[in-house]
C-alpha positions as CSV (number, residue, x, y, z in Angstrom):
1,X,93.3,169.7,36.4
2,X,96.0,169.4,34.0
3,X,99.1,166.5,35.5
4,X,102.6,168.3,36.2
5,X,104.2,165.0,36.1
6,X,104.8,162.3,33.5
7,X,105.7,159.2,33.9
8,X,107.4,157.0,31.4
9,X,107.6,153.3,31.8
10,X,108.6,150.3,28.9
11,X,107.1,147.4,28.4
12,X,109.4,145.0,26.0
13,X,107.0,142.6,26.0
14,X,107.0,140.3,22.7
15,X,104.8,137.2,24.0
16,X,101.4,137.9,23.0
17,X,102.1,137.8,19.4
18,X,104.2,135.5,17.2
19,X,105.8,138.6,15.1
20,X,109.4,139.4,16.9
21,X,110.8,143.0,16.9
22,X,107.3,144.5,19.2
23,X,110.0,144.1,22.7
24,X,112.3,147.4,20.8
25,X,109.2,150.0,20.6
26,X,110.2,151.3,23.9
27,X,113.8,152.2,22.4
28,X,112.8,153.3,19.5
29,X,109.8,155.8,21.2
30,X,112.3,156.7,23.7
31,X,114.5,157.4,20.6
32,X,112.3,159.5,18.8
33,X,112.5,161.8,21.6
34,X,109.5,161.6,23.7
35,X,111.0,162.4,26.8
36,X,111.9,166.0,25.2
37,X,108.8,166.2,23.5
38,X,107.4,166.8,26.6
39,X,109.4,168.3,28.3
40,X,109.0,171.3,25.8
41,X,105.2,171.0,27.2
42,X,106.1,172.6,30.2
43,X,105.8,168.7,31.8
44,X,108.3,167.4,34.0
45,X,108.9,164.0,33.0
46,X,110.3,161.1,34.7
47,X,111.5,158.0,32.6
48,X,110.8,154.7,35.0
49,X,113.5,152.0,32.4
50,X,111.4,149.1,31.3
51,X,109.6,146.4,33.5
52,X,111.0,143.3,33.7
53,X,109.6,140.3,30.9
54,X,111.0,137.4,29.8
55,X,111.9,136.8,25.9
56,X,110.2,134.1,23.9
57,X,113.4,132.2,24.3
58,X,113.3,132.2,27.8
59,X,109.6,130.0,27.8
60,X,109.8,126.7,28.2
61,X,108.6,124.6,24.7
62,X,106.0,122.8,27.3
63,X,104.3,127.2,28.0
64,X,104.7,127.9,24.1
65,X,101.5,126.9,23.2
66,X,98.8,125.4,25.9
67,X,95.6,123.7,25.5
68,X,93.4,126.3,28.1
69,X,89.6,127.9,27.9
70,X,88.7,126.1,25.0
71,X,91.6,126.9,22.7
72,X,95.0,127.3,22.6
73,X,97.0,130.1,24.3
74,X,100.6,131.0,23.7
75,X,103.1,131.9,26.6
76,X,100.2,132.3,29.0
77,X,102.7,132.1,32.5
78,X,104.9,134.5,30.9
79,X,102.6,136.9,29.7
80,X,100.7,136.6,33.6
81,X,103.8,137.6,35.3
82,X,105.1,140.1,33.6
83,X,101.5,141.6,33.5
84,X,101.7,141.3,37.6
85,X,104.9,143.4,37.7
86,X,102.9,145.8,35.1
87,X,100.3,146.0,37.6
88,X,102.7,146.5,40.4
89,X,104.4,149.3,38.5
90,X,101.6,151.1,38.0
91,X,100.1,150.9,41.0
92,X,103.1,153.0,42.4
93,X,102.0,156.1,40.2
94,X,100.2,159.1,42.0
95,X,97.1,160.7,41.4
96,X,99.0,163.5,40.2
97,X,101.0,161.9,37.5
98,X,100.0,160.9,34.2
99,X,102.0,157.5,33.5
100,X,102.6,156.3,29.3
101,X,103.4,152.8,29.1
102,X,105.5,152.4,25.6
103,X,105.0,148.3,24.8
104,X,105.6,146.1,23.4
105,X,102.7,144.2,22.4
106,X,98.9,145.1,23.6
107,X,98.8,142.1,25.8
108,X,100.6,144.9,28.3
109,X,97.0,146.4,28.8
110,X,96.1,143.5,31.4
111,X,98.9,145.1,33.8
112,X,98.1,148.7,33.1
113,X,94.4,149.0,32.9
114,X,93.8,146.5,35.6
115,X,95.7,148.8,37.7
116,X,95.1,152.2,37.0
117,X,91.6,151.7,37.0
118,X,91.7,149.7,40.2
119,X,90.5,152.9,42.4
120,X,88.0,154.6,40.5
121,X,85.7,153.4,37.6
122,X,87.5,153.9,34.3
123,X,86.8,154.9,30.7
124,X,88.7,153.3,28.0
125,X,89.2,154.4,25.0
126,X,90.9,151.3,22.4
127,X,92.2,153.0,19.7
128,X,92.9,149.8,17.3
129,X,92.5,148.3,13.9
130,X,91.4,144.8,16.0
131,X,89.0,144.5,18.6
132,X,91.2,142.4,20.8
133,X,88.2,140.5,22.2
134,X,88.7,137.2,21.5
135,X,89.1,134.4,24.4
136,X,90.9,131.7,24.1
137,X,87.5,129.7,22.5
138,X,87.7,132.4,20.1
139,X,90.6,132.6,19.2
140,X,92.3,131.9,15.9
141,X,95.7,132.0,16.4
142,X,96.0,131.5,20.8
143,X,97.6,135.0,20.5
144,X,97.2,136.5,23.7
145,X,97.7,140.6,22.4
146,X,94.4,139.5,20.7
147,X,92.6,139.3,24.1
148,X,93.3,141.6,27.0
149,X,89.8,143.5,26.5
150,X,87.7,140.4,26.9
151,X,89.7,139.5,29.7
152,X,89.3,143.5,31.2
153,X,85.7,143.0,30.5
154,X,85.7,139.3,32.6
155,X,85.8,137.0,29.7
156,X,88.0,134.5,29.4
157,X,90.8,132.7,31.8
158,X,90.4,133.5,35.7
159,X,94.0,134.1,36.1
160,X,93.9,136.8,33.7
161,X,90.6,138.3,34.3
162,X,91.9,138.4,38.5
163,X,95.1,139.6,37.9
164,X,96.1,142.0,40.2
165,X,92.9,142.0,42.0
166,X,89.8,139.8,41.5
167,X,87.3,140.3,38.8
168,X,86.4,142.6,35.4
169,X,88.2,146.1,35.6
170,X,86.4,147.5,33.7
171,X,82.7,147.8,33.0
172,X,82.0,146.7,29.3
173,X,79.7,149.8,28.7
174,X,82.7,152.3,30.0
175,X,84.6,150.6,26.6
176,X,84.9,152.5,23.4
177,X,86.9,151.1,20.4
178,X,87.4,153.5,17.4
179,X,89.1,152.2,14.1
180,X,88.5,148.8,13.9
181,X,89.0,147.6,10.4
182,X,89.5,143.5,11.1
183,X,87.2,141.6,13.9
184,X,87.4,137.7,14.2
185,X,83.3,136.4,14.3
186,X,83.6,135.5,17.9
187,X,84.7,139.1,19.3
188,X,81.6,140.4,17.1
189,X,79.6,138.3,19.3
190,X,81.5,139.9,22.3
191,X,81.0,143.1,21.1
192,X,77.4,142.9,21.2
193,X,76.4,141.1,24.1
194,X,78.6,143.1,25.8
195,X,77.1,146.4,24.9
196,X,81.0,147.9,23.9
197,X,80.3,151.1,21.8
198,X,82.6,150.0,18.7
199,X,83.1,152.8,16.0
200,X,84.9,150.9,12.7
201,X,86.7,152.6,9.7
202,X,83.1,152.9,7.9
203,X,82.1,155.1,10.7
204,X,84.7,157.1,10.4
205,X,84.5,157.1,6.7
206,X,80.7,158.0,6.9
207,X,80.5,160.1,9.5
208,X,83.7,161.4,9.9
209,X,86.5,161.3,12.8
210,X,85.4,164.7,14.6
211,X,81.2,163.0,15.4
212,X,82.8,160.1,16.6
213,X,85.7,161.5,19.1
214,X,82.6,163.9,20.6
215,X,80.8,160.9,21.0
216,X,83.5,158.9,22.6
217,X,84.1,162.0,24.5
218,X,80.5,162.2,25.7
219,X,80.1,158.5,26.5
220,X,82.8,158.4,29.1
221,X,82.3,162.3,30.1
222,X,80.9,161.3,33.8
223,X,84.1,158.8,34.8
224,X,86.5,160.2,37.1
225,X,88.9,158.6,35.2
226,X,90.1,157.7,31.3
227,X,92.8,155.6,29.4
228,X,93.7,155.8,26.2
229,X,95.1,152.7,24.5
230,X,96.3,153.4,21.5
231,X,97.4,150.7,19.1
232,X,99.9,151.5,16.2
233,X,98.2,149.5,14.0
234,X,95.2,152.0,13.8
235,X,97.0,154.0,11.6
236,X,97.1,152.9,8.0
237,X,100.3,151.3,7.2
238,X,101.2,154.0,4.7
239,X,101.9,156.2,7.5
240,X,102.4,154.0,10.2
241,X,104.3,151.2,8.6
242,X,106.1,149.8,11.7
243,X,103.7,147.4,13.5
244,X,103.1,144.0,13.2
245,X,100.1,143.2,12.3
246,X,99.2,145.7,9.8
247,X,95.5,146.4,7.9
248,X,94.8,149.0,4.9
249,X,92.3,151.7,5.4
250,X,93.6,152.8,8.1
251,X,93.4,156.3,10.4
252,X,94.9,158.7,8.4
253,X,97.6,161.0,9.8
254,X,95.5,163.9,10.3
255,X,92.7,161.4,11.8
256,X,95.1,160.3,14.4
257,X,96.2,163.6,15.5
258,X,92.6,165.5,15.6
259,X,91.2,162.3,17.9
260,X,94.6,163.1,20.4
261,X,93.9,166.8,20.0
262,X,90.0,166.7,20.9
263,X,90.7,164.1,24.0
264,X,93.0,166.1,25.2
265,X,91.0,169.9,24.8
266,X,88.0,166.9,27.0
267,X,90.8,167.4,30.1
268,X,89.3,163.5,30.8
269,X,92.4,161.4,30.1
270,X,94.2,160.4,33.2
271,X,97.2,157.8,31.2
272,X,98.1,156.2,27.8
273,X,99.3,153.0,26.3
274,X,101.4,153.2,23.2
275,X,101.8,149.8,21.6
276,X,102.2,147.6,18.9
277,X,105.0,149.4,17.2
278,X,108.3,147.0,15.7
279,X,111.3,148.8,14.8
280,X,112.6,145.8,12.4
281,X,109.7,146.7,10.1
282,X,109.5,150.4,10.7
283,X,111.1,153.0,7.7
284,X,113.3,155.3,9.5
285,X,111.8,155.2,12.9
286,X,108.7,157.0,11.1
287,X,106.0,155.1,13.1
288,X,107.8,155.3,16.6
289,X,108.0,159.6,15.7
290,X,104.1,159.2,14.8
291,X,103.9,158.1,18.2
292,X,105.6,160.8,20.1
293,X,103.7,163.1,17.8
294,X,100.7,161.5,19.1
295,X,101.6,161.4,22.5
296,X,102.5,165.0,22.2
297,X,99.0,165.9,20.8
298,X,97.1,164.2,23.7
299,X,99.2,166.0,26.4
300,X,98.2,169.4,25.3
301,X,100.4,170.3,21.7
302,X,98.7,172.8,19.7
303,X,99.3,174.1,16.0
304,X,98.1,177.7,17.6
């Protein structure tokens, strides 16, 4: 059953990543008109502010960077609490609302995921450029928006894998990643011995977007429940050139739309992440209208 409600919330968070500007994509979404967007759906929409994070300057020097897991992580008590009041957030939304958390940077999914998925098992669908899999032993940079799905998936640092409520969220098999175009060697390794169905750029290239959407459609069918995370960055930078950490080849523009239109003509997805999008390095708000657009398409917009 198609949601009557939706449910805005933002997410300034800019700690997982070392790139400032990520903390203004809820402004600049909100900006762009999503609210109206939607509305024009026929949804009633309710816009929740932003949840409370603290700002880079706001960590001590001594929670910067720390020495955890194996590796290093960066801002790790910041990035835990304001993941709690993510979780706390979301846990508030009713069965018969469909929330869209506007980040900040993809660490946010540790809050969101962990909670929406907290009552029923849950399909994911990580729509990304990275695989986001590293642990801190993995790790290249410490950068924790390069780790929330191994820490969904229960790898990685027990205060982040039991946030909210002890242990994995989500089942590693319910995971499927479309896009990726740049995977650190140690997430490959998750990857596999995880069993996450992982679809990269040459699939899409090969195959084209339309098999792999069915099949991503198909492999979480049976869940009663499925979130879409969808990371800016998926997009190539020539149409989505607001995002911090962009890669060429990306999904094209007509890529990213048909994947929103066929998951939302599934009647599967239940609430969406937008992330990943930095105004500072945007031209003319282009990628945060992309992302209403997208939005839009996932929630039931049709060309006929």
């Amino acid at each position: 059953m198609r949601p009557t409600i939706v449910r805005i919330f933002g997410v300034p968070m800019d700690l997982g990543q070392q790139r400032r500007g990520v903390d203004m994509g809820p402004s600049a979404v909100r900006y762009a008109g999503l609210q109206a967007r939607l509305e024009g759906l026929g949804y009633r929409v309710m816009d929740g502010g932003n949840i409370a994070v603290e700002a880079p300057e706001e960590a001590s020097a001594a929670e910067a960077v720390q020495e955890l897991g194996g590796g290093q992580v960066r801002h790790l008590r910041a990035v835990e609490q304001g993941c709690r009041r993510i979780y706390e957030t979301a846990c508030g939304c009713g069965p018969e609302e469909f929330p869209i958390f506007l980040g900040g940077d993809h660490s946010i999914a540790l809050g969101t995921v962990g909670a929406l998925s907290r009552l029923a098992p849950t399909g994911v669908i990580w729509v990304d450029a990275h695989a986001d899999c590293n642990t801190p032993a993995t790790s290249p940079s410490g950068n924790l928006h390069g780790m929330p799905l191994a820490h969904l998936v229960g790898l990685g640092l027990p205060e982040l894998v039991d946030l909210g409520h002890p242990g994995p969220k989500v089942d590693p098999r319910h995971v499927v990643l479309i896009g990726l175009r740049h995977v650190d060697a140690g997430e490959r390794a998750h990857l596999r011995n995880l069993g996450i169905r992982a679809y990269t750029m040459r699939d899409i290239d090969e195959r084209g977007l339309a098999a792999v959407a069915r099949e991503a459609i198909i492999h979480v069918a049976g869940l009663p429940r499925v979130h879409v995370s969808l990371d800016m960055d998926s997009l190539d930078p020539r149409v989505a050139p607001g995002v911090g950490t962009p890669v060429p080849g990306g999904l094209t523009y007509r890529e990213a739309h048909l994947l929103m239109e066929m998951l939302a003509e599934s009647h599967k997805v239940t609430s969406l992440d937008i992330v990943e999008i930095n105004p500072i390095l945007d031209d003319g708000n282009q990628t945060a209208e992309l992302a209403v657009e997208l939005a839009a398409s996932l929630l039931g917009a049709r060309i006929l």
